[in-house]
C-alpha positions in Angstrom: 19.3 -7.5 -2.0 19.5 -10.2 0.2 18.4 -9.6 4.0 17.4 -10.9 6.9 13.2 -11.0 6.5 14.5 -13.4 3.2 16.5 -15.7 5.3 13.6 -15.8 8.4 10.6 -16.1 5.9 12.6 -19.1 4.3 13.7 -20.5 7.9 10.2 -20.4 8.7 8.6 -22.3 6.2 11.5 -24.8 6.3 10.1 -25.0 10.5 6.6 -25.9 8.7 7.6 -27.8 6.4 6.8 -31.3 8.6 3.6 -30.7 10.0 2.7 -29.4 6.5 4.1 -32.3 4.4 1.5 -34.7 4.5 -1.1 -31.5 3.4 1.1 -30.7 0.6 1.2 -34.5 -0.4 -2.7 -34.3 -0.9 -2.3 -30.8 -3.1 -3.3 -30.4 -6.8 -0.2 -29.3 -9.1 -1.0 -26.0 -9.6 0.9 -22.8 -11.5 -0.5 -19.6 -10.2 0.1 -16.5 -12.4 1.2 -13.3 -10.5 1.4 -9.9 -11.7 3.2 -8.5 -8.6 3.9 -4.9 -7.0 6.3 -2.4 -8.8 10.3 -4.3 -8.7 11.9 -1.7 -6.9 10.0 -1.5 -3.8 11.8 -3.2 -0.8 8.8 -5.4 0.1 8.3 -6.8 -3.2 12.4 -7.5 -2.9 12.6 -8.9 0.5 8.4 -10.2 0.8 6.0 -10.9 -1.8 8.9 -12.2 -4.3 10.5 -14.7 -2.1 6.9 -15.8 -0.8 5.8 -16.3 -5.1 9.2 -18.4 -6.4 10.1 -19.4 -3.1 8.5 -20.1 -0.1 4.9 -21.1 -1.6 6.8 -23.8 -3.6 9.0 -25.5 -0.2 5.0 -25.6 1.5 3.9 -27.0 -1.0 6.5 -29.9 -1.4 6.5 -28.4 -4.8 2.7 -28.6 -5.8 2.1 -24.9 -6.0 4.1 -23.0 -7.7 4.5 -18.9 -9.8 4.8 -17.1 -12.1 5.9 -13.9 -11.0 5.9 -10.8 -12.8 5.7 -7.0 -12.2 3.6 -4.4 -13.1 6.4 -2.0 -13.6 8.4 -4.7 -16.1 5.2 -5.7 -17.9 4.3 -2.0 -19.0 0.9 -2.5 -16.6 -0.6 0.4 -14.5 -2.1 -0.9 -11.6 -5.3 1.4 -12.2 -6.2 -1.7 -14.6 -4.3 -4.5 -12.6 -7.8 -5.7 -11.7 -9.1 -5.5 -14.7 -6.4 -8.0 -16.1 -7.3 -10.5 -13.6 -10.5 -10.1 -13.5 -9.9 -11.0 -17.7 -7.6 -14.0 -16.5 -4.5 -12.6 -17.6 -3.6 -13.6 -14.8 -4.7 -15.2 -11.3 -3.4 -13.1 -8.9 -2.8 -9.4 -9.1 -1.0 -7.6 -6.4 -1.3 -3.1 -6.5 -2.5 0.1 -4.6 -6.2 -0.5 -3.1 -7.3 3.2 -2.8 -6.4 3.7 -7.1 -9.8 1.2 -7.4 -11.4 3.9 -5.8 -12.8 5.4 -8.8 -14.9 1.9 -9.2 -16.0 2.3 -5.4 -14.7 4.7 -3.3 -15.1 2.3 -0.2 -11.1 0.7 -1.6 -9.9 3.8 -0.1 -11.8 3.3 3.6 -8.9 2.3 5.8 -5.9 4.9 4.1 -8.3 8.0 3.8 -5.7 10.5 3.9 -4.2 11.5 7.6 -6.1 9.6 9.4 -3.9 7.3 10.9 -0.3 8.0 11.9 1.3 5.0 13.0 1.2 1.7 11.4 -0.2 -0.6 13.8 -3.3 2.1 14.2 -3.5 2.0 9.8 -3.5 -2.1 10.4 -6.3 -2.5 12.7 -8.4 0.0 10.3 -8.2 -2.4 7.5 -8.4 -5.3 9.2 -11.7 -4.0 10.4 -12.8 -2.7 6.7 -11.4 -5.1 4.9 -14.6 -7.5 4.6 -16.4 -4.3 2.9 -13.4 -4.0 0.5 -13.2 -8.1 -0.2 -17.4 -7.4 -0.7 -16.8 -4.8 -3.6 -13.9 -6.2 -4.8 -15.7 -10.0 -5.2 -19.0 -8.1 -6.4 -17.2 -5.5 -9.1 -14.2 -7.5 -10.3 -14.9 -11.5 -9.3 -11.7 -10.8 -7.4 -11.1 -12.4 -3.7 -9.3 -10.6 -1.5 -6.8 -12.4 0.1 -4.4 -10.0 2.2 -3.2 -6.5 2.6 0.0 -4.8 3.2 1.4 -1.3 3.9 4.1 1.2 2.9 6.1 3.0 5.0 4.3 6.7 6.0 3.1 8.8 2.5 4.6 12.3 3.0 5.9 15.2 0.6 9.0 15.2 -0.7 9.9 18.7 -2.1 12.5 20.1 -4.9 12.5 23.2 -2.9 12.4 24.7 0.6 9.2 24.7 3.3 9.3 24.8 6.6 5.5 23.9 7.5 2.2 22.8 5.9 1.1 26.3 4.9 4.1 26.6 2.8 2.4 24.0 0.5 0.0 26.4 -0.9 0.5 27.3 -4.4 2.9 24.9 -4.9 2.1 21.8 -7.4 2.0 18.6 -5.4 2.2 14.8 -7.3 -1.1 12.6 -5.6 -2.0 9.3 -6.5 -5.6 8.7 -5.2 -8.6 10.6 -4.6 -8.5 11.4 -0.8 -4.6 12.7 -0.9 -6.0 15.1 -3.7 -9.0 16.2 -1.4 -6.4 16.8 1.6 -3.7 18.0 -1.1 -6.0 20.9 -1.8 -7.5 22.1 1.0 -4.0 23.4 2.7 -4.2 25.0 -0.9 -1.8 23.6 -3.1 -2.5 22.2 -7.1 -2.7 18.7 -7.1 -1.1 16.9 -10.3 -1.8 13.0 -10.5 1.1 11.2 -12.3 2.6 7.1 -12.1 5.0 6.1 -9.4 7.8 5.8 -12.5 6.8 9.4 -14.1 8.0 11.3 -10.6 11.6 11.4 -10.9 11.8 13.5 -14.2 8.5 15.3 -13.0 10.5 16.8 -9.9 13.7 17.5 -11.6 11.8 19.6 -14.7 9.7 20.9 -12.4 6.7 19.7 -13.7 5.8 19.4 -10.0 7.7 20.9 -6.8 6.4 17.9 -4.5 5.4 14.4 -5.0 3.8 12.2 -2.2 5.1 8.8 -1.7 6.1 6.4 1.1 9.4 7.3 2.3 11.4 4.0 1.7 9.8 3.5 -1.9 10.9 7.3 -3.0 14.0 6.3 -1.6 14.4 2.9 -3.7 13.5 4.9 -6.5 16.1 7.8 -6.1 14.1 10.3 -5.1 16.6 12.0 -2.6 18.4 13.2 -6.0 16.0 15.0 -7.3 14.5 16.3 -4.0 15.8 18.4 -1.3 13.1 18.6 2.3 11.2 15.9 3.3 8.1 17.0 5.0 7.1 14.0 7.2 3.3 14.8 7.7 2.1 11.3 7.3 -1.0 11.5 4.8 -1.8 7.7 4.5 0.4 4.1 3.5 -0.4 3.2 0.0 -2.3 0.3 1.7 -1.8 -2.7 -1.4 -3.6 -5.5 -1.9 -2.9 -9.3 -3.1 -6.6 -10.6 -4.9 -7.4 -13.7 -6.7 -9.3 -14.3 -10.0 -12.2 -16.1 -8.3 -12.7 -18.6 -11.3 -8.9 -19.2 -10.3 -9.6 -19.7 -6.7 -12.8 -22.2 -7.7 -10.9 -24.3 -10.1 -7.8 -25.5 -7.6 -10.8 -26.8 -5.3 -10.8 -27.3 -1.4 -7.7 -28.9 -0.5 -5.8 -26.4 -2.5 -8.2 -23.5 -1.0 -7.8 -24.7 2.9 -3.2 -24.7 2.1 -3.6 -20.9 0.3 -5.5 -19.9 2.8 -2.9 -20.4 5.0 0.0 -19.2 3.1 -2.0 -16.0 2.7 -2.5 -15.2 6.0 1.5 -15.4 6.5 1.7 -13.4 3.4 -0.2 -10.3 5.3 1.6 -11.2 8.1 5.2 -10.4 6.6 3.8 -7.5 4.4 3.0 -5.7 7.8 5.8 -6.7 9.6 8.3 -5.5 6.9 6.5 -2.4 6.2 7.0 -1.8 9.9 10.5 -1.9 9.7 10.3 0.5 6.3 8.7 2.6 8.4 11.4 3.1 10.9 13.9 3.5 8.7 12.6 5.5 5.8 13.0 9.3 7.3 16.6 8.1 8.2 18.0 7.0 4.9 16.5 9.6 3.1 18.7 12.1 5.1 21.5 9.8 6.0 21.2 9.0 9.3 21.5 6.0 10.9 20.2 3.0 11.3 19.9 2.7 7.4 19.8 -0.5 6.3 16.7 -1.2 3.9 17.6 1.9 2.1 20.1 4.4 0.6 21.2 7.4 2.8 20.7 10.5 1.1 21.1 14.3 1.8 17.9 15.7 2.2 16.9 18.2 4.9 14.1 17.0 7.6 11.8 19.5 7.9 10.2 19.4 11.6 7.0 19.2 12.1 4.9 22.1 14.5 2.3 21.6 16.9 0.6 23.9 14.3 1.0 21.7 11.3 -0.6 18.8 13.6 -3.3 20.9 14.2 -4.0 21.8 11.0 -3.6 18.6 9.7 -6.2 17.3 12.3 -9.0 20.5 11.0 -8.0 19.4 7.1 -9.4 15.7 8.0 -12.6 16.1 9.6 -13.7 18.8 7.9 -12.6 18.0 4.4 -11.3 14.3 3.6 -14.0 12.2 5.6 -16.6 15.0 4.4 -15.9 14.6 0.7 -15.1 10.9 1.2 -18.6 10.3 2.9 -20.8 12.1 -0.2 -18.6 9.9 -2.4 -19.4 6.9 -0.6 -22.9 7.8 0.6 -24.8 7.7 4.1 -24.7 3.5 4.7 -21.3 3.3 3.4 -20.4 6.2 5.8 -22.2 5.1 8.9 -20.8 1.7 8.4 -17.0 3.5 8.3 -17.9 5.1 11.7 -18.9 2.3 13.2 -15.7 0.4 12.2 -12.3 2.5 11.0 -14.2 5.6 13.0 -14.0 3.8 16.6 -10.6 2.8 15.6 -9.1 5.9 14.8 -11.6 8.2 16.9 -12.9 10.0 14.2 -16.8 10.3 13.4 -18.1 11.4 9.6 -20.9 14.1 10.7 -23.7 12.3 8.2 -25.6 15.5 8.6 -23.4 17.3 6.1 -23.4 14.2 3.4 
């Protein structure tokens, strides 16, 4: 799919490419292997692909240049993405920050489950945690992170009718981190953890009636066939992460360093941006509405949400997901969070309870 963040992420680095020529000139020739995000999500398509074969490779007068690969074609879950490149299979790795959370729960810090709504609130949480995350990740995996991006909004997609979050209980709901399985089962539903790819046959056997995802990547990966309500209680973004081996990062030296640098900070740029735009569009292809045009329309019904559900949705995260989050995590880690995501989303982890 060719569209118009493509074309403007290429027309801008062609608009850099003179004040950057005599940089690139002074560059190392350098291949960089990249495992990348799963294919079929729009801003691996329309971002992170074009930036890898593309756009690092005009910068560069052709000095850097990929290898690009995804997880999802080389067999790889991205619970071990890390591990590859922390191994040197590869120098850059690209996947889901909170799924690390079982190596250090502070990966999941800045997309705890409902605490943010709107994506320019879920940006300025990482951006403030995301020197604690680049500490663990350096520390635990000799990884350096080098920029973050979002989804559009995680919400429920069902196989069969609700009308609110209290119909949710009983029901068996598809999670993929820790803190969506801690808010998953307080409004008292069964929480069944499963791969992005396993989904689609999981909701049409029944296997599970609901499955959270963003709501642009369930639609690239036909989810509005084998679903029916979308429930559009926002419980997080699937915040992903782009980290480099640090042996990697050491051996292209300074001048290679000072350029990435650079072109990394434009990546997270354009992974925001474009999730931004996911993120307006997602409810409306998924019931066929438009505008629609990062996505397929599909036929599902929108299921309101209540004043009620808010409400409740509010109670589920101070009382349960920052709770459990903050014994995970532990006293400093937590009184660190409220003194950075806290003051940014308004929320406070009562340390007394930890």
């Amino acid at each position: 799919m060719t569209s118009r963040w493509t074309t403007l992420a290429a027309a801008a680095a062609l608009a850099a490419a003179a004040p950057l020529a005599a940089q690139a000139a002074e560059l190392p020739k350098i291949n960089i292997k990249v495992v990348g995000n799963y294919s079929n999500l729009l801003q691996t398509k329309e971002v992170e692909k074009p930036f890898w074969t593309e756009i690092l490779a005009k910068d560069s007068n052709g000095q850097i240049t990929a290898d690009y690969n995804n997880q999802d074609i080389l067999g790889i879950k991205d619970f071990s993405l890390l591990r590859l490149t922390q191994a040197g299979v590869a120098d850059v790795g690209v996947g889901d920050i909170s799924k690390m959370a079982g190596d250090d729960p502070v990966f999941e810090g800045c997309d705890l489950a409902g605490i943010t709504t709107d994506d320019d609130t879920a940006r300025k949480a990482c951006d403030v945690w995301k020197p604690v995350m680049a500490a663990a990740m350096e520390k635990k995996f000799g990884a350096k992170l080098v920029a973050l991006g979002n989804n559009p909004p995680i919400v429920f997609w069902c196989n069969k009718p609700v009308t609110s979050l209290a119909d949710m209980k009983g029901l068996k709901v598809r999670v993929f981190n820790t803190t969506q399985s801690d808010f998953v089962s307080a409004v008292g539903a069964t929480t069944v953890t499963m791969a992005f790819g396993e989904v689609v046959p999981a909701l049409q056997r029944g296997v599970v009636d609901c499955a959270l995802t963003g709501t642009l990547s369930g639609n690239a990966a036909g989810w509005p066939e084998v679903s029916t309500h979308l429930y559009p209680l926002p419980v997080g973004w699937s915040i992903y992460y782009t980290a480099v081996n640090i042996a990697s990062w050491n051996k292209w030296g300074p001048d290679a360093q000072a350029f990435l640098d650079k072109e990394f900070a434009k990546l997270e740029d354009m992974n925001w941006d474009i999730g931004s735009q996911a993120t307006d569009q997602g409810v409306n292809c998924n019931i066929g509405k438009d505008p629609c045009t990062l996505g397929k329309k599909g036929k599902m019904t929108l299921v309101e949400l209540t004043d009620a559900d808010k409400k409740r949705r509010a109670e589920v995260v101070q009382d349960v997901v920052l709770v459990k989050w903050g014994k995970r995590c532990g006293k400093e880690c937590a009184a660190k969070w409220n003194d950075t995501v806290g003051k940014v989303v308004g929320l406070t982890i009562p340390l007394d309870k930890l």
